[in-house]
N, C-alpha and C positions, 0 to 999 in steps of 0.2 A: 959272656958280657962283651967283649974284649972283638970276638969275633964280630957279633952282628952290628958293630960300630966300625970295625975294618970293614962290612960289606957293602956299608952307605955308599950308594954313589956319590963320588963327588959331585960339589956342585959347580958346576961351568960359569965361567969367569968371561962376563961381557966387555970387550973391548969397546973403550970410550969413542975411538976415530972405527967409525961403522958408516957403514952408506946411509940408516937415517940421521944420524948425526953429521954427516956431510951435508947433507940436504939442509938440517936446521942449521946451518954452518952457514949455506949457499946462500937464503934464503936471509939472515942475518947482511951478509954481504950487498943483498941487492937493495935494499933499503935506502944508501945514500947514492946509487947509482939511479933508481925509482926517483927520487927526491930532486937531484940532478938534470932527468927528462924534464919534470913537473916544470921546476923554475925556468930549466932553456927555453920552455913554450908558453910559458907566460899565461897559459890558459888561452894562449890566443893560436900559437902556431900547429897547424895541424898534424904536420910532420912527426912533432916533437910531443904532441899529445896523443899520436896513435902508438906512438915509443912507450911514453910512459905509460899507458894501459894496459900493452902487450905484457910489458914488467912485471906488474903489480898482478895481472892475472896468471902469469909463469910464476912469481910468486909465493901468491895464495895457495898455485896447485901443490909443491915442493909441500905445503903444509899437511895434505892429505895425503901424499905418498911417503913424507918421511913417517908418516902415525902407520900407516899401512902397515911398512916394511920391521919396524919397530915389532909390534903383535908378532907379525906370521913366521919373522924369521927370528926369534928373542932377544931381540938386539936394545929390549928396553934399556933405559942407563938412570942413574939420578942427574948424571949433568945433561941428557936429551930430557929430564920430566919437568928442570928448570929452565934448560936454554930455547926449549920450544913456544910454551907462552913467551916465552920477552920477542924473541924474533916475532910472532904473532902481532903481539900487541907492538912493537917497533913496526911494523910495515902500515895494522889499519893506522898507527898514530899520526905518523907521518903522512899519508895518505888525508886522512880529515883536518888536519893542524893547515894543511896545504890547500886544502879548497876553501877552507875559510880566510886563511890570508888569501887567493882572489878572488874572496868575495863569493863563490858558487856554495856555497855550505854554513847556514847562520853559526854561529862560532859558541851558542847553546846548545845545538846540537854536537858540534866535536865535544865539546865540553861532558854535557850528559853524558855519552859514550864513552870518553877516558875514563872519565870521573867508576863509572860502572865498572870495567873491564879492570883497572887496578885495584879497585875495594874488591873485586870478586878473585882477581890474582894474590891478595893478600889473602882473606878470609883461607882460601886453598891451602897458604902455608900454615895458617895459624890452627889449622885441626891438621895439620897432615900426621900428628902423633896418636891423632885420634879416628884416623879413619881417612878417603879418597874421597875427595868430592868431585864423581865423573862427571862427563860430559853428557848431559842430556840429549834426548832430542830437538827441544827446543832451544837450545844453544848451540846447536847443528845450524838447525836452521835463522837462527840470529845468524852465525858464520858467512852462511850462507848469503841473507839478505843483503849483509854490510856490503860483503865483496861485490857482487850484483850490482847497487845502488852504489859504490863508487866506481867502478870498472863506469858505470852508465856517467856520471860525471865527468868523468876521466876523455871517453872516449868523443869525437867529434859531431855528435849530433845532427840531425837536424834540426830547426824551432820546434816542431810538431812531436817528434821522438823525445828530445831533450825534456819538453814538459812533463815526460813521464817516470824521471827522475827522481824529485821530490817527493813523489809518490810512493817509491820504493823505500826509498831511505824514512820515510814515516813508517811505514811498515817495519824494516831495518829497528829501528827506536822504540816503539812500540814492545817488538818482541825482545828487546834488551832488557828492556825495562821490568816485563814480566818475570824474563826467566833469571833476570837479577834479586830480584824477590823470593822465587824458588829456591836458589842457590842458596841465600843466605837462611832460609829456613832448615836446608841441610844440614849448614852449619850447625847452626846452633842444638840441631837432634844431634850431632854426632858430638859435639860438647857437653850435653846433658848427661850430670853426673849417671851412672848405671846403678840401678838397685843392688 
């Protein structure tokens, strides 16, 4: 008895300061420096608007390679499963809070989106005793849209390009809205009492 319990391997003890949690760290940090570009350019200076895009696209990427690095090299943690949505959801927040204060982004649209993204950040914790609510595909692709359709607001258009914007970001809304739907139906299966 005694033996094949001394022969368990241990289990390897994931240190919290890791290169993905640097990344959600980094990524955390650039948010009011992002926010900072935004306001310097007023939504008018181009300078200052090709800054803040580059940002927010350097960013978004930090969000894909700290989840990468996380998986392949085991460096998952509980404080990267919490600190990663918030820096997430801190970067699109600020990013659409900001095009609708100048006005490039109707302010029901940020709204729908917040509104989404934090009931589905909650929902996440309030089963997390009961089960992972991963990320889909099409919550990839929501990801994906958002970033796209603001980086496209963000960046200095021309009239012609620029109209294709709103375009994106209906799209963007659209598939939030769906696969906020899905989410929540997860939920509530993986809260359903079990026979």
């Amino acid at each position: 008895m005694t033996g094949a319990a001394e022969s368990a391997p241990p289990v390897a003890r994931v240190p919290v300061l890791n290169a993905a949690n640097g990344l959600t760290l980094l990524r955390l940090v650039l948010v009011p420096v992002f926010a900072a570009s935004v306001v310097a350019s007023g939504m008018t200076h181009t300078g200052w608007r090709i800054a803040a895009c580059l940002i927010f696209a350097f960013a978004s990427m930090t969000d894909l390679v700290d989840g990468w690095i996380a998986r392949r090299f085991g460096l998952v943690t509980s404080v990267g499963k919490v600190a990663d949505p918030i820096a997430d959801k801190a970067l699109t927040g600020a990013a659409l809070v900001l095009l609708s204060v100048y006005d490039r982004l109707p302010w029901w649209v940020t709204a729908l989106i917040l509104v989404r993204e934090l009931g589905i950040t909650g929902l996440r914790f309030w089963v997390i005793r009961h089960g992972v609510i991963a990320a889909s595909r099409g919550g990839k692709l929501k990801t994906a849209l958002q970033i796209l359709a603001i980086a496209w607001y963000l960046w200095p258009m021309p009239a012609a390009l620029a109209a294709v914007g709103p375009w994106i970001m209906a799209a963007a809304v659209l598939v939030t809205v769906v696969t906020g739907f899905d989410y929540v139906a997860q939920a509530l299966r993986l809260r359903r009492p079990r026979p």
